[in-house]
C-alpha positions in Angstrom: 28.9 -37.3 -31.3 26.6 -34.2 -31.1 29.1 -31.1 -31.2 28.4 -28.0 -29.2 26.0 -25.3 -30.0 23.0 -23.8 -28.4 21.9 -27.4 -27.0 25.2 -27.1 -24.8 24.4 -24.7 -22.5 21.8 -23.1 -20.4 21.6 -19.4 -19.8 24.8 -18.9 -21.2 27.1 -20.9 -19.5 29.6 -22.9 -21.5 29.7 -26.8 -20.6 33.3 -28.1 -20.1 34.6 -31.3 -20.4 33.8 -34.1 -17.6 35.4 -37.4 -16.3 32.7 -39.3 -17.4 32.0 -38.3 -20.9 34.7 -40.6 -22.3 32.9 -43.6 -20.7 29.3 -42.6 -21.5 31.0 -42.0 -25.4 32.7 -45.7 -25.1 29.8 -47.1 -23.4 27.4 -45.9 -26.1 24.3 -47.6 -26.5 25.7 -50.6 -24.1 24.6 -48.7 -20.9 21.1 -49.3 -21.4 22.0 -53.4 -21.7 23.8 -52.9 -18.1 21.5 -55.2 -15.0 20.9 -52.2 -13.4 18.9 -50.2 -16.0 16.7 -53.4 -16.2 14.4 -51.9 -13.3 13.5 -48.7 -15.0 9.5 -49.5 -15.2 9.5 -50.1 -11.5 11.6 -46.4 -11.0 9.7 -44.8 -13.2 6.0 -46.4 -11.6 7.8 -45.7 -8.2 8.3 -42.1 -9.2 5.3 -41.2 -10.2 3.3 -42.8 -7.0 5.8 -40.9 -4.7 5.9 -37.5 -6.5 2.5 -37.4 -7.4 3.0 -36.8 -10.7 0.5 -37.0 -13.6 -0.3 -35.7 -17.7 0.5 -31.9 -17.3 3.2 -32.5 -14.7 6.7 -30.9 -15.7 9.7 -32.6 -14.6 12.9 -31.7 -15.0 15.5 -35.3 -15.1 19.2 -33.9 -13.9 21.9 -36.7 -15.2 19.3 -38.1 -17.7 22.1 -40.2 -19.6 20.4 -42.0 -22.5 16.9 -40.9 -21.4 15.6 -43.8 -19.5 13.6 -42.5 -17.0 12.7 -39.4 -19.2 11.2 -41.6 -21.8 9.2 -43.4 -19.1 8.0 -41.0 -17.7 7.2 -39.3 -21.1 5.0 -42.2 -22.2 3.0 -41.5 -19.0 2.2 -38.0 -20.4 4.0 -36.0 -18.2 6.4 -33.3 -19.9 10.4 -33.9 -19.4 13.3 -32.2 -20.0 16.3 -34.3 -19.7 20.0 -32.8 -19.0 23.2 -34.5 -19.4 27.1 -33.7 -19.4 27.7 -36.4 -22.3 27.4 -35.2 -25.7 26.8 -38.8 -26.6 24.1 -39.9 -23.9 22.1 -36.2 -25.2 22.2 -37.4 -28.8 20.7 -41.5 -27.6 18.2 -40.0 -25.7 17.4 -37.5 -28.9 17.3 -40.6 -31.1 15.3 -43.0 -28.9 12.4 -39.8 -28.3 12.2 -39.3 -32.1 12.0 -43.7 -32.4 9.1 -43.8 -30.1 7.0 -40.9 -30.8 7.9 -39.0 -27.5 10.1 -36.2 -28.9 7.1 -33.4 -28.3 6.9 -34.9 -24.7 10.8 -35.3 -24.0 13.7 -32.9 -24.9 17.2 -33.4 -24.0 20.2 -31.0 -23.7 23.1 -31.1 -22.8 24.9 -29.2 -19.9 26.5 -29.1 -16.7 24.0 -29.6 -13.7 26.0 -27.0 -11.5 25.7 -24.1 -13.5 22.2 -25.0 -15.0 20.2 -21.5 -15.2 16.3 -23.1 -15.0 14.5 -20.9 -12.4 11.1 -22.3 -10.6 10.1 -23.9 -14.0 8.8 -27.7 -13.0 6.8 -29.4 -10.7 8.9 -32.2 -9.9 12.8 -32.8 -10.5 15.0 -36.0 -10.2 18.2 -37.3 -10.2 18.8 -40.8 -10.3 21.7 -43.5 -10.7 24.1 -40.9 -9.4 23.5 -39.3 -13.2 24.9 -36.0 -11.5 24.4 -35.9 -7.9 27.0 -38.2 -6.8 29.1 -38.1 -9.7 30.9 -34.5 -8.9 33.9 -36.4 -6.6 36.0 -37.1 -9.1 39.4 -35.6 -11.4 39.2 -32.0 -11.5 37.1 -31.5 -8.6 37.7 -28.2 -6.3 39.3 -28.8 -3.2 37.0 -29.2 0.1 35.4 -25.8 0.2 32.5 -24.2 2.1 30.2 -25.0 -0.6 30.9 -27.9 -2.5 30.3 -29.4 -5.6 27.2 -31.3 -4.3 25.6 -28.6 -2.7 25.9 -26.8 -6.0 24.1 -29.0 -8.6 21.4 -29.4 -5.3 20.8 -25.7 -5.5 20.8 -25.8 -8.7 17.7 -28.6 -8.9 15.9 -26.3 -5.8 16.3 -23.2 -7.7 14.4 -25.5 -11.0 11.4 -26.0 -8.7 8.5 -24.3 -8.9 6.6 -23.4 -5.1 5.4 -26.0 -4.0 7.2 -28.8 -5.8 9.0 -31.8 -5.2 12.5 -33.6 -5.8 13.8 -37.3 -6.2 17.4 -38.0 -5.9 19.1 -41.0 -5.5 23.2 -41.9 -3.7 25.2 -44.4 -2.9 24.6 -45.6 0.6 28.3 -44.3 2.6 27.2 -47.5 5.6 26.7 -49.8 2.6 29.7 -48.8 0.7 32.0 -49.0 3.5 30.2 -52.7 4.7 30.6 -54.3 1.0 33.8 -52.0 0.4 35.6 -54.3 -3.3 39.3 -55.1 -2.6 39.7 -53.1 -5.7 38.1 -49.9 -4.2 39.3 -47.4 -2.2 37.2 -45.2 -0.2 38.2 -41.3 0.9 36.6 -41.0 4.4 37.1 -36.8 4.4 35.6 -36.5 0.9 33.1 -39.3 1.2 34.1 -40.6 -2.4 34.7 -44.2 -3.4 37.3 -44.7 -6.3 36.4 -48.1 -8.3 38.2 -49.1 -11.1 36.3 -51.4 -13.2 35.9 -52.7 -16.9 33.0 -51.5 -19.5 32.4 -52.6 -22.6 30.6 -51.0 -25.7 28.2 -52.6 -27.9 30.5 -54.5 -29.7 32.1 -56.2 -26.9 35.2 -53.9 -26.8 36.1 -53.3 -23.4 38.2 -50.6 -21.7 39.2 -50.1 -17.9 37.0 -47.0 -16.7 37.7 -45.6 -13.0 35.0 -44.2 -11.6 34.2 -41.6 -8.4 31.3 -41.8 -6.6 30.5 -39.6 -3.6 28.4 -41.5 -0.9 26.3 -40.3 2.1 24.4 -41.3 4.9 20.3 -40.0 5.5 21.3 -37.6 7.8 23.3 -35.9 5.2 21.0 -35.6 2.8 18.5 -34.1 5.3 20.9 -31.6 6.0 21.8 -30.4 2.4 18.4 -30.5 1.9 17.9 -28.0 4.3 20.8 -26.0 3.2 19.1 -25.7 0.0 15.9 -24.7 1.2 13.7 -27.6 0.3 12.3 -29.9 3.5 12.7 -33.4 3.7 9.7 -35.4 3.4 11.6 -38.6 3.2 14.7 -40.7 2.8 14.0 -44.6 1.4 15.8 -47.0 1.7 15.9 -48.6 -1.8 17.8 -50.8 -4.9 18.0 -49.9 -8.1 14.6 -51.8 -9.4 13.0 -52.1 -6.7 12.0 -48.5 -5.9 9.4 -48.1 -2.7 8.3 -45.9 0.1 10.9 -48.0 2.8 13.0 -47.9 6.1 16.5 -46.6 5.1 19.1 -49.3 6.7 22.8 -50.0 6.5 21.5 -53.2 4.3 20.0 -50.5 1.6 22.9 -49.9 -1.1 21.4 -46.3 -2.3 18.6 -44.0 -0.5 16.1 -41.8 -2.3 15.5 -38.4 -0.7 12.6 -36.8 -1.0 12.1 -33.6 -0.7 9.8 -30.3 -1.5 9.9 -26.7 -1.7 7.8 -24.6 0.5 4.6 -22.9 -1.8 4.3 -19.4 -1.5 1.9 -18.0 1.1 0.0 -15.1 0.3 0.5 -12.4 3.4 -3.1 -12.0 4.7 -2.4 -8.0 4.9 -2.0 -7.8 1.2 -5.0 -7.3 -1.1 
């Protein structure tokens, strides 16, 4: 496990402990043998077709985990900076840049994406797999306030764009969530968070029960907080993890992928 230091915070804010780091630290390597991270080539292609991005774009990847779509995107020449709040999913992304050559192209630190401090410094951020939008429901979270904990990290992200650039997140779909709701799940209707309890094993086969929050929400929603953010919704897809595309959103699409930009700066014509 990577212990703290100046990789552990951004602008000088202190990262504190999170639900999730003691599954990323059991999970380990074993996330990136999970079905769902099978699809990353078609994310990452998907991405990069939707953004617009290219060599010499600078993208910032909020909720990186072990780097997958950083690395990706880093073989395609485009500069990434990847942020996490697992000390152990910073250091496999570390180690997995330095194996491939990418480590110029791709740096990794590790913080909290609701106090990050990065200020109109990329062209394009993301946030996919609810890495850390969609993951801020859980243990510990502040009670129902008039900002919460999502807007935060999204403000956070908007505040990371330069004028004139674009974001990718991905959630949980709330219709498809509800319409395929697990026996074992159970599903806060105020808070928009489903509670799963489920079972994860590492990469020798030991397995551990894990609960897990994830907050859900519908495309209106994520319009809206867009919005709130100041960025303007270009679009929300429809989409499944792997099969990333410009689509329809529908009750049958198990996450959406909003997209949205930030307003470039327009010189006033009175000024010289």
């Amino acid at each position: 496990m990577v212990n703290g230091g100046a990789g552990d915070r951004v602008s000088g804010t202190d990262v504190g402990d999170h639900w999730f780091e003691s599954i990323a630290a059991h999970l380990g390597s074993a996330y990136l043998r999970y079905s769902f991270t099978k699809g990353t080539a078609n994310e990452v292609a998907a991405l990069i077709d939707l953004l617009g991005l290219g060599p010499g774009s600078r993208v910032l990847d909020v909720g990186c985990g072990p780097g997958r779509h950083a690395l990706g995107l880093a073989a395609a020449g485009i500069e990434v900076v990847g942020v996490d709040i697992s000390h152990d999913f910073v250091a496999l992304a570390r180690e997995r840049a330095a194996e491939l050559g990418l480590s110029p192209q791709a740096t990794f630190v590790r913080t909290d994406a609701a106090a990050m401090g990065y200020l109109e410094e990329f062209d394009a951020v993301i946030s996919l797999c609810q890495g850390a939008f969609g993951l801020a429901g859980g243990p510990g979270s502040a009670p129902i306030v008039d900002r919460e904990l999502d807007e935060t990290i999204l403000a956070a992200m908007a505040r990371a764009l330069k004028p004139g650039g674009i974001m990718a997140v991905s959630a949980f779909s709330a219709y498809f969530q509800l319409r395929y709701l697990e026996e074992s799940d159970t599903f806060d209707a105020v808070r928009g968070v489903n509670h799963e309890t489920t079972v994860v094993k590492n990469e020798h086969g030991v397995e551990r029960q894990a609960e897990l929050w994830t907050s859900c929400f519908t495309p209106r929603e994520l319009r809206l907080l867009a919005r709130q953010v100041g960025l303007t919704a270009l679009a929300v897809h429809g989409v499944t993890p792997g099969a990333y595309r410009a689509g329809a959103a529908t009750i049958d699409c198990p996450e959406f992928l909003l997209v949205a930009g930030r307003r470039a700066v327009t010189p006033d014509a009175k000024t010289c």
